[in-house]
C-alpha positions in Angstrom: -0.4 19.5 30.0 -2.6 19.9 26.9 -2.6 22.3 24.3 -4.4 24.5 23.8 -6.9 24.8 21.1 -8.7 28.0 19.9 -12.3 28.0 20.6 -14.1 28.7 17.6 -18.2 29.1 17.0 -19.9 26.0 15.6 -21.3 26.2 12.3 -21.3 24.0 9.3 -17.9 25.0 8.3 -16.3 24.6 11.9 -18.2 22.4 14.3 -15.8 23.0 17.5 -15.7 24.1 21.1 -13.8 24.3 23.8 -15.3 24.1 27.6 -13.9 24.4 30.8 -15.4 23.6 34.6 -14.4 24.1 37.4 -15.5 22.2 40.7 -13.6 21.6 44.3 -13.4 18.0 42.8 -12.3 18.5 39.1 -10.8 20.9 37.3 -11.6 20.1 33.7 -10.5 21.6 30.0 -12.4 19.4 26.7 -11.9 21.0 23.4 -13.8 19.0 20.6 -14.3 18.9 16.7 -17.0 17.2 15.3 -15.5 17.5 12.1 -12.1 15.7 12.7 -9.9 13.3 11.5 -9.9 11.2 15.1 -6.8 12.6 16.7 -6.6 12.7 20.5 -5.0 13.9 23.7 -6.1 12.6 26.9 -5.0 12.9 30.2 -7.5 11.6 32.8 -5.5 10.1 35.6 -7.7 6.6 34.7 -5.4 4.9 32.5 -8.6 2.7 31.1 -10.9 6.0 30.9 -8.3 7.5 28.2 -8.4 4.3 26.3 -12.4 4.7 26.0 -12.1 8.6 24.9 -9.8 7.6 22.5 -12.4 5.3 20.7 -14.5 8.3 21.0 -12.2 9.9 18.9 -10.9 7.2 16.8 -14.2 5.9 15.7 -16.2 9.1 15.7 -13.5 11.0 13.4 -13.8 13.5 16.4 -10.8 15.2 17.3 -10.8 15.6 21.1 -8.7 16.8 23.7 -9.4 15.9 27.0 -7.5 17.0 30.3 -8.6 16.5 33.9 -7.1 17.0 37.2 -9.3 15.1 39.9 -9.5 13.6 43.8 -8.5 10.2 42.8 -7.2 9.9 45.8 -10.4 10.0 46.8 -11.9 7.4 43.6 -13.1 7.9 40.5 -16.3 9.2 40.7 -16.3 12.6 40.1 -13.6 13.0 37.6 -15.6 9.9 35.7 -18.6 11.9 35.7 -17.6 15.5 35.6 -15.6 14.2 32.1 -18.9 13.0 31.0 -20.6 16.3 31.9 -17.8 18.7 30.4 -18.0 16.7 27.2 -21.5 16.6 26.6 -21.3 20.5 27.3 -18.8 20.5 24.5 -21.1 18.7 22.3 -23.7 20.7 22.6 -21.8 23.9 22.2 -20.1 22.3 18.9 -23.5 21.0 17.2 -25.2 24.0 17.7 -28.8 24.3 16.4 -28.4 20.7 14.4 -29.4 22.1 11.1 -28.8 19.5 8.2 -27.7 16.7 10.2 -29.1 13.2 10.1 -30.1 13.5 14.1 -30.2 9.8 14.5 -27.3 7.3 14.8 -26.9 3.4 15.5 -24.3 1.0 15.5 -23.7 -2.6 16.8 -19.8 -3.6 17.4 -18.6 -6.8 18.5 -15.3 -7.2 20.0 -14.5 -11.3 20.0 -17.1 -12.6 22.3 -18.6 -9.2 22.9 -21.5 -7.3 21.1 -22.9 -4.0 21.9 -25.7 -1.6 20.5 -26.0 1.5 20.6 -28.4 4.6 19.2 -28.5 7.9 19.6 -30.7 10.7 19.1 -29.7 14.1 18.9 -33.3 15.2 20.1 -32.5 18.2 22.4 -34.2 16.0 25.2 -32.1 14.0 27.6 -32.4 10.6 28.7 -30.3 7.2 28.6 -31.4 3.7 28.7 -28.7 1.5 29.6 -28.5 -2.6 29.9 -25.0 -3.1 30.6 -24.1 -6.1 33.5 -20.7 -6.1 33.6 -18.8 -9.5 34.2 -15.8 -7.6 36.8 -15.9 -4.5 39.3 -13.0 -3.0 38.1 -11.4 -2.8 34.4 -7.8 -1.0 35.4 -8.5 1.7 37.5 -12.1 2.3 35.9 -14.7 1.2 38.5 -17.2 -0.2 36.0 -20.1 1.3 37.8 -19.0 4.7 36.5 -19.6 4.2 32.7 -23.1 4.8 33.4 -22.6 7.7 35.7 -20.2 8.6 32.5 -23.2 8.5 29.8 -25.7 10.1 32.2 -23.6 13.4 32.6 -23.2 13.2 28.9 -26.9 12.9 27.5 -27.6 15.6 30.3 -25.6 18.1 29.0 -25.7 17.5 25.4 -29.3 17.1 25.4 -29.5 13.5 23.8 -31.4 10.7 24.2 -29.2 7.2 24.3 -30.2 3.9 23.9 -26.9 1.4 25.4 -27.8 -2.1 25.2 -24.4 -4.9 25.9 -26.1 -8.0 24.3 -23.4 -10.3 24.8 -19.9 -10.7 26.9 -18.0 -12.6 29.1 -15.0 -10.1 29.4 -15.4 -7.0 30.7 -12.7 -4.8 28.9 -14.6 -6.0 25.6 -17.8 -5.4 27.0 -16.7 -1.6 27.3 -14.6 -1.3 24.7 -18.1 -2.4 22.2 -19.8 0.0 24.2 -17.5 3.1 23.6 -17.0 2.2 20.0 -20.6 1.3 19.1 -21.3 5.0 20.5 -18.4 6.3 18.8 -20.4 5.1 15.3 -23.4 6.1 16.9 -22.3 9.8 17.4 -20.6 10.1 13.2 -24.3 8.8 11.6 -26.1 10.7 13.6 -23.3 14.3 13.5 -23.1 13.8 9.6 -24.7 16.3 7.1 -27.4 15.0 5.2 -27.2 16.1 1.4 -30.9 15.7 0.8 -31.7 17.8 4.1 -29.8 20.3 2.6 -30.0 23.3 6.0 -33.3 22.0 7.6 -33.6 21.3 11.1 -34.4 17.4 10.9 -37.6 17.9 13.1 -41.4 19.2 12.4 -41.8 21.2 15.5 -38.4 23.6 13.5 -36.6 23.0 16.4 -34.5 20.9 18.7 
């Protein structure tokens, strides 16, 4: 069982949250910092999902503490997705009106044969663009067609638009491990404060 985190408003000082759902298919607790140092606790009930959340954290410098309780007996789908869902809710809830951040993020990250791109922008508009063929069906118990259902619940809920583009691979655990980590980059360029921006929204319409 996790532990439990106190839930604190986002601002510049303390860029946190802590959200719950609740479904007949998942029941779902992710407490996030933006302002970490990359510590994680995951408990997913997909061995290979907790490994890709914990590049999240790792390379993001996000602390996040993920626990789930889903019908895998059923598959993956829904605790897959709802994760994605819960966390971009978190996300959103964290950043909170994006003053002084830089808004965008990119990062390419190879893993031996295997290079990935990805970009982000913290727009306030959802929508992903993914080019991902993955070489295998199945990476441990993750059924690889649900890192895409993953990503859309995300950029739903957090109100992103995301760019994922694999450009090369043979092995599927590195194609996915680029992915998470290029995102993981992605997510700390685009989350940082930008000393020249000083408590501007980056954005002429004064909003996001």
């Amino acid at each position: 069982m996790t532990q439990q985190l106190p839930a604190t408003l986002p601002s510049a000082a303390a860029r946190r949250a802590d959200v719950q759902r609740r479904t007949a298919e998942t029941q779902i607790r992710v407490a996030v910092n933006l302002d970490g140092t990359g510590q994680s606790r995951l408990h997913t009930g997909i061995g290979f999902l907790d490994h890709m959340l914990d590049q999240i954290a790792r390379h993001g410098l996000i602390d996040l503490d993920v626990h789930c309780d889903g019908d895998l007996h059923i598959d993956g789908h829904h605790t897959v997705e709802d994760i994605g869902i819960t966390l971009g809710q978190a996300f959103a809830q964290a950043v909170g009106d994006k003053r002084g951040i830089r808004r965008y993020g990119h990062a390419y990250v190879p893993l031996d044969e295997a290079l990935s791109r990805v970009v982000v922008d913290f727009s306030g508009r959802p929508g992903l663009h993914m080019d991902v063929h993955f070489t295998a069906g199945m990476i441990g118990q993750l059924d690889t067609q649900l890192v895409f259902e993953f990503f859309q619940g995300f950029v739903n809920h957090a109100g992103v638009t995301l760019h994922i583009d694999n450009l090369k691979g043979v092995n599927a655990h590195h194609q996915c491990e680029t992915i998470f980590k290029a995102f993981a980059r992605a997510l700390r360029a685009a989350l940082e404060h930008d000393p020249r921006l000083g408590d501007v929204i980056p954005s002429t319409k004064g909003s996001l």
